[in-house]
VOMIBA-332296 format. One record per residue: residue in one letter; x, y, z of N, C-alpha, C in turn; residue number from 1. Coordinates in nm, 3 decimals. Layout:
<recs>
<residu=a | nu=X | nv=Y | nw=Z | cau=X | cav=Y | caw=Z | cu=X | cv=Y | cw=Z | num=NUM>
...
</recs>
This chain:
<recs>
<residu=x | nu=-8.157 | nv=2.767 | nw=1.240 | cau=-8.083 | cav=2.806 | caw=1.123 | cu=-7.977 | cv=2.700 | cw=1.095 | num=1>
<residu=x | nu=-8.001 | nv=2.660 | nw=0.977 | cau=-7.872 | cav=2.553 | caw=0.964 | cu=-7.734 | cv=2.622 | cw=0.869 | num=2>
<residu=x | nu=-7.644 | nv=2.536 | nw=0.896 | cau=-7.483 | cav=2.613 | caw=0.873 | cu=-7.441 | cv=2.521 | cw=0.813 | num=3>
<residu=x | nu=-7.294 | nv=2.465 | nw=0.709 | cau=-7.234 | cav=2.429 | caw=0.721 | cu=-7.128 | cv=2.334 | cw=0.826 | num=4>
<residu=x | nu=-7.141 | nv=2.243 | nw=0.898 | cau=-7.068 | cav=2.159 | caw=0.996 | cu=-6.884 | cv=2.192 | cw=0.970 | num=5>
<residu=x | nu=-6.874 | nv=2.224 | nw=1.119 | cau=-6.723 | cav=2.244 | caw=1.119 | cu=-6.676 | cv=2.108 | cw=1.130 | num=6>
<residu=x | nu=-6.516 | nv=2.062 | nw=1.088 | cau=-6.433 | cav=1.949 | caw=1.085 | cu=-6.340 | cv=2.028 | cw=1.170 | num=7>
<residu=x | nu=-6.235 | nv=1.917 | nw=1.191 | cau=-6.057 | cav=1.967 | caw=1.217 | cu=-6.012 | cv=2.019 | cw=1.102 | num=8>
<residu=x | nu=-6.055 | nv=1.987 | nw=0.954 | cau=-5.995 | cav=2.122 | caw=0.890 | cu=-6.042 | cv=2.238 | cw=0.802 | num=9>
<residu=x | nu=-6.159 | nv=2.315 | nw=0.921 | cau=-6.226 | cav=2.395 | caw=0.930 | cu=-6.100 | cv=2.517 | cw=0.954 | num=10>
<residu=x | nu=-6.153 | nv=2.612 | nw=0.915 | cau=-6.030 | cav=2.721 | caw=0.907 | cu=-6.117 | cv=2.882 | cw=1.011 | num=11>
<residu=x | nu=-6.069 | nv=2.842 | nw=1.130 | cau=-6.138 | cav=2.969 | caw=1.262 | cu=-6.016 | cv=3.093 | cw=1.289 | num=12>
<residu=x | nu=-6.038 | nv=3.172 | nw=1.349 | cau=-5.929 | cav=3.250 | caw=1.374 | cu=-6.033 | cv=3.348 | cw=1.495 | num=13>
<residu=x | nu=-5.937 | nv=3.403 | nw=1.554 | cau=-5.988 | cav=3.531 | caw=1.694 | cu=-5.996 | cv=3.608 | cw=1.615 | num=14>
<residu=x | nu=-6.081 | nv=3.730 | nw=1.692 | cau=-6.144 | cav=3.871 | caw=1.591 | cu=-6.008 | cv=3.910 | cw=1.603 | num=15>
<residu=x | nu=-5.849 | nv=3.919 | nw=1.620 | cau=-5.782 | cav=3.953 | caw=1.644 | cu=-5.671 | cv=3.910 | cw=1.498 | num=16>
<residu=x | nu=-5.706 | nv=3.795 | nw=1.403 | cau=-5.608 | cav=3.697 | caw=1.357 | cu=-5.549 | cv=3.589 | cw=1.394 | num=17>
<residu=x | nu=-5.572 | nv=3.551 | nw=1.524 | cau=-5.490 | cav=3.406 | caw=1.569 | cu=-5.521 | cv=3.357 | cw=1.514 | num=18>
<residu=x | nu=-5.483 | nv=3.200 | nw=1.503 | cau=-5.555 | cav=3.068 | caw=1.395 | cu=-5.600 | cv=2.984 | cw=1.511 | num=19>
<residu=x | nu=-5.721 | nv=2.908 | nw=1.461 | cau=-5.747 | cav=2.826 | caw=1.574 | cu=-5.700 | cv=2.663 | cw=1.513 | num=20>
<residu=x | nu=-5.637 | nv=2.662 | nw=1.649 | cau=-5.604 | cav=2.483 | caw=1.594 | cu=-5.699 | cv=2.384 | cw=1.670 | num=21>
<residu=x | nu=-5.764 | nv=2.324 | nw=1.613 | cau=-5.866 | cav=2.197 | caw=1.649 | cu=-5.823 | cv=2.086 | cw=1.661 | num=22>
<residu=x | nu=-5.856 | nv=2.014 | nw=1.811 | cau=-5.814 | cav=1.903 | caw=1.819 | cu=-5.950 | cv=1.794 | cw=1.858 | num=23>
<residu=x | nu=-5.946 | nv=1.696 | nw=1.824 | cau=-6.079 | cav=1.662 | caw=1.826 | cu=-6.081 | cv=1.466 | cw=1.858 | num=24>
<residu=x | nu=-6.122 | nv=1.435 | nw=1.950 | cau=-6.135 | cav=1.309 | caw=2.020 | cu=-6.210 | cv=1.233 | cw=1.930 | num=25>
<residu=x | nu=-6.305 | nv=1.254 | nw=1.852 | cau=-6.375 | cav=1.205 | caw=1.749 | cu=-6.324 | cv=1.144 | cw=1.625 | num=26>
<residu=x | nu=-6.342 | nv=0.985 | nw=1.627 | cau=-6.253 | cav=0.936 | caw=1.553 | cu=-6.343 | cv=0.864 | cw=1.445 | num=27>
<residu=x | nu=-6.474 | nv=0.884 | nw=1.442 | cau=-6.549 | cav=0.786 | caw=1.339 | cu=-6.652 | cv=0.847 | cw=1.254 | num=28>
<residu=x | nu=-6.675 | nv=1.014 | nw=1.331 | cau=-6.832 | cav=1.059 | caw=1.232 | cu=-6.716 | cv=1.157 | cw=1.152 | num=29>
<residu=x | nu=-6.711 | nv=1.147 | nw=0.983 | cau=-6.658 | cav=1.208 | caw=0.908 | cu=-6.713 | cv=1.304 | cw=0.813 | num=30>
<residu=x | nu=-6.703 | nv=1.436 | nw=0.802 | cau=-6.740 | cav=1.521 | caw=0.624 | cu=-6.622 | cv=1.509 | cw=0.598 | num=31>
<residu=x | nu=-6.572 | nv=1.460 | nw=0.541 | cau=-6.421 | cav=1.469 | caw=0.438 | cu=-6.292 | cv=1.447 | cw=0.572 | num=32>
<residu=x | nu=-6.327 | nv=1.555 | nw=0.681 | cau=-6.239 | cav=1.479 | caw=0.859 | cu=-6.293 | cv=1.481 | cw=0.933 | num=33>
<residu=x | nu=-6.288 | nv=1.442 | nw=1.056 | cau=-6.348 | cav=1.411 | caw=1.136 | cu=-6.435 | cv=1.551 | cw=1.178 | num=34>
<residu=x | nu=-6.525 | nv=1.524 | nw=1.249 | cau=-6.639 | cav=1.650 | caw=1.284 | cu=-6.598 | cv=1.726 | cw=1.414 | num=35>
<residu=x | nu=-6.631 | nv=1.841 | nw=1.428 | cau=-6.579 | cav=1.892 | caw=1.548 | cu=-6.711 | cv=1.909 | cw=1.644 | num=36>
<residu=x | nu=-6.711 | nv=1.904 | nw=1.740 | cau=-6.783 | cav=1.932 | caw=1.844 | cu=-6.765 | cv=1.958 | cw=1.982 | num=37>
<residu=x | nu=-6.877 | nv=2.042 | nw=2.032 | cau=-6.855 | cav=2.169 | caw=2.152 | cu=-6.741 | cv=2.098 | cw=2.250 | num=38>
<residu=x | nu=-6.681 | nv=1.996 | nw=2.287 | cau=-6.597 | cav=1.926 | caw=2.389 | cu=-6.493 | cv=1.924 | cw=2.298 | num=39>
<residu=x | nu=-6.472 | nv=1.916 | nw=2.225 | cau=-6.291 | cav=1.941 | caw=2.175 | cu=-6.220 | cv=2.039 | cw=2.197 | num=40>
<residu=x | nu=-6.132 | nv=2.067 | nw=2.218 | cau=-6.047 | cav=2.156 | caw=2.163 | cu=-5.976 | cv=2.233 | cw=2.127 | num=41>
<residu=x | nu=-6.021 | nv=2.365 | nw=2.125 | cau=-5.969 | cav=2.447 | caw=2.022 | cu=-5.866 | cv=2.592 | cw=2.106 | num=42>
<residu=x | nu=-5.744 | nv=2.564 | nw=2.069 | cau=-5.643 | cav=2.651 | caw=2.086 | cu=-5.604 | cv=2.746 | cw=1.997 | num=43>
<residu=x | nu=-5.573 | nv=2.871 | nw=1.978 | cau=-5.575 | cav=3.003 | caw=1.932 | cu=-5.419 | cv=2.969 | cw=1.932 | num=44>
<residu=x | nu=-5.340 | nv=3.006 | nw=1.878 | cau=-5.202 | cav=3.032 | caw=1.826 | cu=-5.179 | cv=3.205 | cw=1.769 | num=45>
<residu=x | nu=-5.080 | nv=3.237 | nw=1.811 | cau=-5.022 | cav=3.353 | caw=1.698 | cu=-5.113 | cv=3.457 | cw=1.701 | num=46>
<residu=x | nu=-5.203 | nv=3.489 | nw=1.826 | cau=-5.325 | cav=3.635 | caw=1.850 | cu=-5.203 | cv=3.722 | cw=1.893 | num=47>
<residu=x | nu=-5.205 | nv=3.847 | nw=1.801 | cau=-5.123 | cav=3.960 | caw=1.840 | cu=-5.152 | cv=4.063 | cw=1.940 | num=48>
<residu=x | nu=-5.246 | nv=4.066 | nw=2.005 | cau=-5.312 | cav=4.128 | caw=2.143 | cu=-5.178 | cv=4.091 | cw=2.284 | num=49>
<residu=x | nu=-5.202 | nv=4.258 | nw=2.344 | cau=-5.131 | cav=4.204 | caw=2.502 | cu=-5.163 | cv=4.135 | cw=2.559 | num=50>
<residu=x | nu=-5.256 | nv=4.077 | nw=2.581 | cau=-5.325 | cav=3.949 | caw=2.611 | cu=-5.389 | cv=3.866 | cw=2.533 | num=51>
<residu=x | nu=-5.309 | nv=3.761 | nw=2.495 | cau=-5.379 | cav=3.691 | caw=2.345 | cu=-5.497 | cv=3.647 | cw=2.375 | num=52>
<residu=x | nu=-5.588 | nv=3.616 | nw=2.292 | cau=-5.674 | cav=3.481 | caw=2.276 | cu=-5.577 | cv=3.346 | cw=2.292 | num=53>
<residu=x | nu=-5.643 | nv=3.230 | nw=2.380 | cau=-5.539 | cav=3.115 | caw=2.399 | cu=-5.664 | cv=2.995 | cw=2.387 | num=54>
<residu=x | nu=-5.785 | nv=2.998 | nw=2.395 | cau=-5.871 | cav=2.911 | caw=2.381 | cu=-6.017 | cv=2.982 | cw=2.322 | num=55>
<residu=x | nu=-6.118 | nv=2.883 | nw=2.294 | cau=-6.241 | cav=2.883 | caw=2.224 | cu=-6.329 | cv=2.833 | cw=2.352 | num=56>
<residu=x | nu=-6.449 | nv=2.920 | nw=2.363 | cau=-6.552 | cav=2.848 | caw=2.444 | cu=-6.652 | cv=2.843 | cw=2.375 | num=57>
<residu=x | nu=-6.774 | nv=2.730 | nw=2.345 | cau=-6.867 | cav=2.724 | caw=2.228 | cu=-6.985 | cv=2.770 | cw=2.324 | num=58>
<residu=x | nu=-7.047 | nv=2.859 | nw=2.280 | cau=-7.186 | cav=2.930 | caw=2.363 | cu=-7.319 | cv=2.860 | cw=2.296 | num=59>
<residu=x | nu=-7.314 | nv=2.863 | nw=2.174 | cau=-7.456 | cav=2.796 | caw=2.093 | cu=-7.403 | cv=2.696 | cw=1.983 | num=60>
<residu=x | nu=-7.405 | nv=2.591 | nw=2.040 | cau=-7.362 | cav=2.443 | caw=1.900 | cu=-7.444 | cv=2.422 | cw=1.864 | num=61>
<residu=x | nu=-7.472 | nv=2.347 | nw=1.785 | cau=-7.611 | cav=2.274 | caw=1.720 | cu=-7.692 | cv=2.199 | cw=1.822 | num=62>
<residu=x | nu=-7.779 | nv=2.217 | nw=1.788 | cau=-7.851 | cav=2.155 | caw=1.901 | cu=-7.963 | cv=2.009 | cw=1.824 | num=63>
<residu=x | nu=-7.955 | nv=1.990 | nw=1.712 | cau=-8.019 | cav=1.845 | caw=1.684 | cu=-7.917 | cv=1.768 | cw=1.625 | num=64>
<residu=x | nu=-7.787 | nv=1.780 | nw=1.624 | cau=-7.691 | cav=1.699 | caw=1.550 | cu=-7.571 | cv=1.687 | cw=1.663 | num=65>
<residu=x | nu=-7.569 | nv=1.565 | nw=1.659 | cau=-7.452 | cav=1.518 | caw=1.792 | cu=-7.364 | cv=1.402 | cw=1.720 | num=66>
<residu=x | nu=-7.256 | nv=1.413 | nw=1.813 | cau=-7.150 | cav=1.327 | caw=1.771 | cu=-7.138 | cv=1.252 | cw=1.909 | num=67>
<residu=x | nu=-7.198 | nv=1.063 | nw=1.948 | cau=-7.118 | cav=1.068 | caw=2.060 | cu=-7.179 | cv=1.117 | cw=2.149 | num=68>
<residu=x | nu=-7.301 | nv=1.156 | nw=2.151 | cau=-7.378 | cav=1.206 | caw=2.246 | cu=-7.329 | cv=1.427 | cw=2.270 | num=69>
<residu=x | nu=-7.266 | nv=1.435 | nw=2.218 | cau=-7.226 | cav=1.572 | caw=2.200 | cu=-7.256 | cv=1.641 | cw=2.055 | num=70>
<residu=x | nu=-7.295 | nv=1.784 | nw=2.114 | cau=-7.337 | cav=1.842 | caw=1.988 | cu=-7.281 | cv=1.898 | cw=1.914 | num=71>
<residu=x | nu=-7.257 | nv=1.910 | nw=1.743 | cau=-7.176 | cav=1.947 | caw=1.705 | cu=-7.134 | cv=2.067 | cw=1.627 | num=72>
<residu=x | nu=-7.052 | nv=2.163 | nw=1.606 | cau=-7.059 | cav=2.260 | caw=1.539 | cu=-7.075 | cv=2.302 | cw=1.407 | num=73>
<residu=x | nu=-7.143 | nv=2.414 | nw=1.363 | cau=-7.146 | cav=2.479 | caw=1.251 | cu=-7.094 | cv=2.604 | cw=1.229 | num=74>
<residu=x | nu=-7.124 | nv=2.671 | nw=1.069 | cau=-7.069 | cav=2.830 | caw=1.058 | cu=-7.211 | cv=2.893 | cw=1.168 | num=75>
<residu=x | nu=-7.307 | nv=2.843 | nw=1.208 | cau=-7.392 | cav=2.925 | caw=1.297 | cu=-7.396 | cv=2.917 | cw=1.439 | num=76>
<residu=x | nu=-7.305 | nv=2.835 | nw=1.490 | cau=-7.263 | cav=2.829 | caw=1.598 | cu=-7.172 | cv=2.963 | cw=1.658 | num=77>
<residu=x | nu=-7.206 | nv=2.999 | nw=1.807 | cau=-7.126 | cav=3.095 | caw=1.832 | cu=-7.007 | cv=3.037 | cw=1.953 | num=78>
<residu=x | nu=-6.938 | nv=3.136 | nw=1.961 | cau=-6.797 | cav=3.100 | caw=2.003 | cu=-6.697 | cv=3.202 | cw=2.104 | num=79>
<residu=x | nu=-6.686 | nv=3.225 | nw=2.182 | cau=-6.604 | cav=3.286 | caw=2.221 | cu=-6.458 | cv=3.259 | cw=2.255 | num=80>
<residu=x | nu=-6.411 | nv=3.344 | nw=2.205 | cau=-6.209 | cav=3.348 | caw=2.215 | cu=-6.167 | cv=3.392 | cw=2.405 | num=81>
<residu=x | nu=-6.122 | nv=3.335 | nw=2.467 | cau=-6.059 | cav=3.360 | caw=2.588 | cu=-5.948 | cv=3.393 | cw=2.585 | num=82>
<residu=x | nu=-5.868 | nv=3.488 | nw=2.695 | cau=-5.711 | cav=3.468 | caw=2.729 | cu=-5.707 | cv=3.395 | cw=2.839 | num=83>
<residu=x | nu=-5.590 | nv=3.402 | nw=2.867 | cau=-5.513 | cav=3.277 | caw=2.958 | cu=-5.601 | cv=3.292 | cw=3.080 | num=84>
<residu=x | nu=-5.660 | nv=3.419 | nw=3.127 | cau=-5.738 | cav=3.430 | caw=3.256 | cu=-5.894 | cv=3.405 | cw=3.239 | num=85>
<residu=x | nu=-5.916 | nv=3.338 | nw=3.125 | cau=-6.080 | cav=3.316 | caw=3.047 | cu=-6.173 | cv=3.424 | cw=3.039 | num=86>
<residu=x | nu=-6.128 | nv=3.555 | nw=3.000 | cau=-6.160 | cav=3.656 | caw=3.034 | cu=-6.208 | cv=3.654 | cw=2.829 | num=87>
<residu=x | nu=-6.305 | nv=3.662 | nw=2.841 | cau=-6.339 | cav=3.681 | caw=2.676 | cu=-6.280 | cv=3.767 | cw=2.554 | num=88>
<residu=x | nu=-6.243 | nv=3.794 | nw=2.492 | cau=-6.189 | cav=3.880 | caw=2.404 | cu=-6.268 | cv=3.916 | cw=2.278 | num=89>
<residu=x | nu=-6.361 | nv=3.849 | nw=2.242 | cau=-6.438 | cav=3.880 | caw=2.123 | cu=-6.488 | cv=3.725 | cw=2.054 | num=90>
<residu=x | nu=-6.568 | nv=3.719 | nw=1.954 | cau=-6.614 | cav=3.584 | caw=1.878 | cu=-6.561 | cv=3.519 | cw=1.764 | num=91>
<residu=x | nu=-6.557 | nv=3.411 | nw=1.791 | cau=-6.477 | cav=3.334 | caw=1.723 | cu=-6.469 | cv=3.359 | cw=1.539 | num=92>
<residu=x | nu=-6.430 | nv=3.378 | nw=1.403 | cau=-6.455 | cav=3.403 | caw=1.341 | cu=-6.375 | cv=3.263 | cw=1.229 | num=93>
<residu=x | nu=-6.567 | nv=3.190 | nw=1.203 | cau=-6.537 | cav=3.075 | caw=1.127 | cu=-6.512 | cv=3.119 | cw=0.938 | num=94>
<residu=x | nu=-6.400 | nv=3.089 | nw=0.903 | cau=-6.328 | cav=3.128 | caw=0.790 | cu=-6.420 | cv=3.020 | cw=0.651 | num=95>
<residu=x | nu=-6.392 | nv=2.910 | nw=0.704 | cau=-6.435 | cav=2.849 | caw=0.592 | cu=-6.448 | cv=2.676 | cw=0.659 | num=96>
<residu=x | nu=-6.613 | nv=2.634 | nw=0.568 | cau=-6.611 | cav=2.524 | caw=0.658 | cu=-6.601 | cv=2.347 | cw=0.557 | num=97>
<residu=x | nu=-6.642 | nv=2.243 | nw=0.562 | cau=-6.680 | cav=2.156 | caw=0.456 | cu=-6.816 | cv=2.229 | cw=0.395 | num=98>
<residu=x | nu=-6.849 | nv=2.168 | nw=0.287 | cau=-6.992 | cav=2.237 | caw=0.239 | cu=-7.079 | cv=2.148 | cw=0.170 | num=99>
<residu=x | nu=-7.071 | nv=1.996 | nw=0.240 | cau=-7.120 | cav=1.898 | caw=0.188 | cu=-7.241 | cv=1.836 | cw=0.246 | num=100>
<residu=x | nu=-7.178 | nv=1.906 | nw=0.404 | cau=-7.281 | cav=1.852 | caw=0.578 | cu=-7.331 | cv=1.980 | cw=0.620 | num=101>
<residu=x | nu=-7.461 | nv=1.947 | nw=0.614 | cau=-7.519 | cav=2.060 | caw=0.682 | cu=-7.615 | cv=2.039 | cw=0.872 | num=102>
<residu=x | nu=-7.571 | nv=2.126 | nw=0.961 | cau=-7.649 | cav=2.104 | caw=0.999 | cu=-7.694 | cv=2.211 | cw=1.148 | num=103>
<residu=x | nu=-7.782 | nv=2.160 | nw=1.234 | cau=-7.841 | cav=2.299 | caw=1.332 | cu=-7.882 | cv=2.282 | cw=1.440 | num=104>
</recs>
């Protein structure tokens, strides 16, 4: 199934509301910013839970599109939100992505 390709300013959040902030080592494959993929990243901010969401773990990335030898994400990629003890909390929920790159 192909998706839309997430960037750094891809807009994620925890089933909870946190925002996810993306940070991303990838400095040359671009849709409009740089591309995100399964080895970056991604920190949860501002989850209102007794135990927040504090990170992203990517379970299914794309699997024919790599950045760098790493594969990279889409809106069909799945995701799980962790707390501080990596204890899962629910799936990542991609808001809105570029809509120029597609891929799976």
């Amino acid at each position: 199934m192909a998706g839309h390709s997430l960037t750094i300013a891809s807009s994620l959040q925890c089933p909870h509301g946190g925002t996810v902030v993306i940070t991303s080592t990838n400095t040359r494959v671009r849709a409009g910013a740089p591309m995100a993929t399964a080895m970056d990243v991604f920190l949860i901010v501002g989850c209102p839970v007794s135990s927040p969401c504090v990170s992203v773990r990517w379970l299914v990335p794309d699997m024919r599109v790599k950045v760098n030898g790493i594969p990279t994400l889409s809106r069909t990629s799945l995701g799980l939100c962790l707390n501080g003890l990596q204890i899962p909390q629910g799936v990542v929920v991609i808001l809105n992505t570029q809509t120029k790159v597609q891929s799976q």
